[in-house]
N, CA, C and O atoms as a DFTB+ gen file, in Angstrom:
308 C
 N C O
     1  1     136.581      89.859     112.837
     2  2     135.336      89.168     112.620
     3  2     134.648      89.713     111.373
     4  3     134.315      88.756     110.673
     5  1     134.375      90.640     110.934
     6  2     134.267      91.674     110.272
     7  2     134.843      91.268     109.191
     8  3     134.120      90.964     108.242
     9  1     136.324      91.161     109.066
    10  2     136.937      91.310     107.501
    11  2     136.698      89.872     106.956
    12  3     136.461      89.724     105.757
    13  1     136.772      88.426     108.106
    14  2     136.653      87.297     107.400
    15  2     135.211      86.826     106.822
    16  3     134.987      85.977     105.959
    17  1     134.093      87.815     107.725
    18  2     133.009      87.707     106.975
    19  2     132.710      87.979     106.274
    20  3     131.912      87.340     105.589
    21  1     133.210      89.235     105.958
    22  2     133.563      89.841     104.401
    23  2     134.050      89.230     103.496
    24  3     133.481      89.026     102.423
    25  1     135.199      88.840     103.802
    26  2     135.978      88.118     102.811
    27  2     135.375      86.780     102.497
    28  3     135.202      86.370     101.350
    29  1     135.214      86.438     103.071
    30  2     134.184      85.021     103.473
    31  2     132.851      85.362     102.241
    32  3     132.780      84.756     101.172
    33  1     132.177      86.110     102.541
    34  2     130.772      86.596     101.246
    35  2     131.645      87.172     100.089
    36  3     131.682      86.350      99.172
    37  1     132.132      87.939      99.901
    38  2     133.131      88.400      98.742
    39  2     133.508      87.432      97.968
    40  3     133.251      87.490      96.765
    41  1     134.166      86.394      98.495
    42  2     134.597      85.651      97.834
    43  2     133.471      84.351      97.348
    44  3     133.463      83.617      96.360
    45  1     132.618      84.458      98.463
    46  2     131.449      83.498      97.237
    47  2     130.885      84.099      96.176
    48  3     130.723      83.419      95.163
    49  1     130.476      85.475      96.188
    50  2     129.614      85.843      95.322
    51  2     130.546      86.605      94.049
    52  3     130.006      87.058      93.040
    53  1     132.042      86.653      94.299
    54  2     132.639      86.592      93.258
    55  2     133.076      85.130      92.630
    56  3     133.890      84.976      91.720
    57  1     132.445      84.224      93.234
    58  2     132.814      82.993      92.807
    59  2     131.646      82.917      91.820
    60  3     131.962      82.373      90.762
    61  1     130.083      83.422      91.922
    62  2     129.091      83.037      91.364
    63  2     129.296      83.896      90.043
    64  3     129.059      83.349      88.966
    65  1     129.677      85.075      90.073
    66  2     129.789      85.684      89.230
    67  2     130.427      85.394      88.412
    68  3     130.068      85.649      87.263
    69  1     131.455      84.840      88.627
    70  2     132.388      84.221      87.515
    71  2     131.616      82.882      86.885
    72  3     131.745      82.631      85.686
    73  1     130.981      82.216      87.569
    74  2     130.212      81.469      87.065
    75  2     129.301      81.395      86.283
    76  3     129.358      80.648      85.306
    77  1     128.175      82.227      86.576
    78  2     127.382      82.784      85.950
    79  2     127.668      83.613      84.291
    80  3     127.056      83.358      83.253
    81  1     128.850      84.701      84.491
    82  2     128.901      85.483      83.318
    83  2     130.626      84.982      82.871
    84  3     131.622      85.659      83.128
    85  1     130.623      83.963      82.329
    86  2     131.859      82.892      82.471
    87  2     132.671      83.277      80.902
    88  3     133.600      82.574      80.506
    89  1     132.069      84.714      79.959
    90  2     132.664      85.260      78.980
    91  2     133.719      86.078      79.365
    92  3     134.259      86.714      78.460
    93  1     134.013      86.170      80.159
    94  2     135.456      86.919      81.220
    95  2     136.481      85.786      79.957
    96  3     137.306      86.421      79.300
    97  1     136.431      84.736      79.763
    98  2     137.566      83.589      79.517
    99  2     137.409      84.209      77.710
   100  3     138.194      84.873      77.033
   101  1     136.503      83.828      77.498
   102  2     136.717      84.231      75.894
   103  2     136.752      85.203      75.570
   104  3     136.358      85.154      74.405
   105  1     137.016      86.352      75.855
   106  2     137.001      87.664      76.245
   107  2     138.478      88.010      75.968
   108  3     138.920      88.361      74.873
   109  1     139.314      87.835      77.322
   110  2     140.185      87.914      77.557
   111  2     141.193      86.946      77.445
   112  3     142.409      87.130      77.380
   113  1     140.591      85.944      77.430
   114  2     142.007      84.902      77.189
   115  2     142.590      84.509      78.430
   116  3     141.978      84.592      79.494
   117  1     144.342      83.870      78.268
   118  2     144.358      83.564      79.523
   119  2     145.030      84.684      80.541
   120  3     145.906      84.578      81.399
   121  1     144.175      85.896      80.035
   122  2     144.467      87.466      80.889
   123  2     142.846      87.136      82.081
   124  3     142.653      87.734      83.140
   125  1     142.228      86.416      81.681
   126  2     140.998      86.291      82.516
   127  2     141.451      85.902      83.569
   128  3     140.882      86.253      84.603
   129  1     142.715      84.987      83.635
   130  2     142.753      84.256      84.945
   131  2     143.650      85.487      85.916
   132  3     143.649      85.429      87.146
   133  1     144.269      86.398      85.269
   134  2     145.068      87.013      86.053
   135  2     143.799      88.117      86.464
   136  3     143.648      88.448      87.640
   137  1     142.871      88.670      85.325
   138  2     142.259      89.800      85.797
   139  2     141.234      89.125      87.284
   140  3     141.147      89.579      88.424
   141  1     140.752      88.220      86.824
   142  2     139.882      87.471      88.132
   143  2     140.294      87.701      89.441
   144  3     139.582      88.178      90.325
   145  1     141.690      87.284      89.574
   146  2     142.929      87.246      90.579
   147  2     142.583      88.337      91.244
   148  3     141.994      88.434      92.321
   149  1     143.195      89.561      90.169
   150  2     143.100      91.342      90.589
   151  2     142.055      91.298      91.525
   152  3     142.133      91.222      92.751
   153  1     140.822      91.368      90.619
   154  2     139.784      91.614      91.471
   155  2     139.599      91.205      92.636
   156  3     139.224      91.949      93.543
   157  1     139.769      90.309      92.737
   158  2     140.052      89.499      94.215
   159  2     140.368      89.483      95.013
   160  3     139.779      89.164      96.046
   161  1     141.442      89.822      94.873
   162  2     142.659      90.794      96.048
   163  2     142.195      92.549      96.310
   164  3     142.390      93.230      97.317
   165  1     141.615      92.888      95.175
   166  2     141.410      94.394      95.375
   167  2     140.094      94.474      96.342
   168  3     139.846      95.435      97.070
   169  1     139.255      93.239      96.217
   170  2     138.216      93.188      97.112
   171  2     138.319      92.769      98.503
   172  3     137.538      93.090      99.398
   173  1     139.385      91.997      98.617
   174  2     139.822      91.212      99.995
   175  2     140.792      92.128     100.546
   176  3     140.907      92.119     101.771
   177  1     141.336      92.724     100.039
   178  2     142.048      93.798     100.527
   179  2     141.237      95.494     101.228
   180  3     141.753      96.265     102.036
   181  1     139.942      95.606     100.588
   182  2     139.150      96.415     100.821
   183  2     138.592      96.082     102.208
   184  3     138.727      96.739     103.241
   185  1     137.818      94.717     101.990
   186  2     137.276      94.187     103.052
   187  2     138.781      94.321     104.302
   188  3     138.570      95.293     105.028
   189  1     139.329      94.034     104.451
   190  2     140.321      93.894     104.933
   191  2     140.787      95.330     106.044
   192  3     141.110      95.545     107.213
   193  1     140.576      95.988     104.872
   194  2     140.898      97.566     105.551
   195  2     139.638      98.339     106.390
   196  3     139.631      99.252     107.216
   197  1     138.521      97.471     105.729
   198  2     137.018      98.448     106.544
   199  2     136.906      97.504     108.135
   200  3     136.552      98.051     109.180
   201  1     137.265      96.087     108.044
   202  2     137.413      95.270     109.943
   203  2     138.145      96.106     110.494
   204  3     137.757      96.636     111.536
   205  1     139.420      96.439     109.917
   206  2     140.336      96.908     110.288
   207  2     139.986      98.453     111.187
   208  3     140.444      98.703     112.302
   209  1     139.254      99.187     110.546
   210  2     138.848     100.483     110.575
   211  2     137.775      99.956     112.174
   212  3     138.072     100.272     113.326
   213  1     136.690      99.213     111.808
   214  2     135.584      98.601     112.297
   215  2     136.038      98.326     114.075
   216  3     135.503      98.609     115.147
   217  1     137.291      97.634     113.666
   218  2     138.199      97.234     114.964
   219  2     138.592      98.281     115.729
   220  3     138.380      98.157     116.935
   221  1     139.145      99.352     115.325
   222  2     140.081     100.477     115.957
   223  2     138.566     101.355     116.083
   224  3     138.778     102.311     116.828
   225  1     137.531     101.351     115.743
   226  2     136.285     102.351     116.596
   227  2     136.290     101.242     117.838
   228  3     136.387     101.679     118.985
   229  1     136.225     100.343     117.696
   230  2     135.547      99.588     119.058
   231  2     136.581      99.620     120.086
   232  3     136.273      99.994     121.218
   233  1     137.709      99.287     119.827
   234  2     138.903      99.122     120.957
   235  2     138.336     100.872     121.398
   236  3     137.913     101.002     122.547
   237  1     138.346     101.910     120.647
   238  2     138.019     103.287     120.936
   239  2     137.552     103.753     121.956
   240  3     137.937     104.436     122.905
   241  1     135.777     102.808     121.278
   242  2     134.443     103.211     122.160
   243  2     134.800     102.177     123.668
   244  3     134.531     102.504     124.824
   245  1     135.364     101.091     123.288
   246  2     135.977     100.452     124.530
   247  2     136.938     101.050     125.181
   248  3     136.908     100.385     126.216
   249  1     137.824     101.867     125.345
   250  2     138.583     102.436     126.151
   251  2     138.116     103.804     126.853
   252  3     138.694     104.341     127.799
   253  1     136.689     104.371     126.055
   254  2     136.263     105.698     126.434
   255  2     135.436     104.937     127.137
   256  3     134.904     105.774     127.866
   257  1     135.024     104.023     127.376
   258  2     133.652     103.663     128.299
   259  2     134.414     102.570     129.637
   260  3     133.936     102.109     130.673
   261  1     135.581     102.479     129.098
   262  2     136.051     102.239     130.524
   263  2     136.767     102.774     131.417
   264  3     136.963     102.320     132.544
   265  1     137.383     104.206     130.761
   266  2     137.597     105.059     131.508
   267  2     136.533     106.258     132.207
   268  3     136.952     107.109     132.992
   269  1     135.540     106.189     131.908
   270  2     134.345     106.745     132.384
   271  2     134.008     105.983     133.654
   272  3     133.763     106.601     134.691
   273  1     133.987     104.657     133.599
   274  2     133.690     103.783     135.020
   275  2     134.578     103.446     135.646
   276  3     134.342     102.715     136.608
   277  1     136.209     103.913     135.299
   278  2     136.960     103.561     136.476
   279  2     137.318     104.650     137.551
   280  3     138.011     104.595     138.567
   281  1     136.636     105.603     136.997
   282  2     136.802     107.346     137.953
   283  2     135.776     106.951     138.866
   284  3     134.686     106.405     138.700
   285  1     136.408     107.372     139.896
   286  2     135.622     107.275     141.456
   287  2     135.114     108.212     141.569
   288  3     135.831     109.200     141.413
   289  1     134.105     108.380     141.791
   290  2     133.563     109.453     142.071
   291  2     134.207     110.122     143.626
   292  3     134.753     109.515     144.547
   293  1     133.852     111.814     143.463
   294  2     134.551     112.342     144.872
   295  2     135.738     112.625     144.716
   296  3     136.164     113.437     145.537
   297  1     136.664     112.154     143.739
   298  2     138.147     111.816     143.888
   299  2     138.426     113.168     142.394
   300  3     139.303     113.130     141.531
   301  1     137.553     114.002     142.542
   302  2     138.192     114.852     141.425
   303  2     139.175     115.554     141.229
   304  3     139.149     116.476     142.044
   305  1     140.021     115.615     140.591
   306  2     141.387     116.742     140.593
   307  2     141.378     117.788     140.307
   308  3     142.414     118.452     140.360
């Protein structure tokens, strides 16, 4: 949920940016279209890895909080 919302905003507001400061093209030539690319992936790939991270605390905090309520009380070893 996490990474596509990410990726999801990432990718608009690198859309505006390119829009906005659109000397990336005369700049670079047609290296703009590949550097654009880069960035893109290096950002969606970021996003990508922090859900990822985001995911594996929760399954975490979800497995420590349900093993806390499935101990019966009385029944200690």
């Amino acid at each position: 949920m996490i990474a596509v919302g990410g990726w999801i905003g990432l990718s608009y507001l690198l859309a505006i940016y390119f829009q906005d400061f659109s000397t990336y093209g005369k700049s670079y030539g047609s290296f703009g279209v590949a550097l654009a690319f880069s960035i893109w992936l290096y950002w969606t790939g970021f996003v990508i890895l922090v859900g990822a991270q985001f995911n594996s605390e929760l399954i975490r905090e979800y497995k420590a909080a349900s093993s806390e309520t499935s101990a019966e009380p009385g029944l200690a070893a």
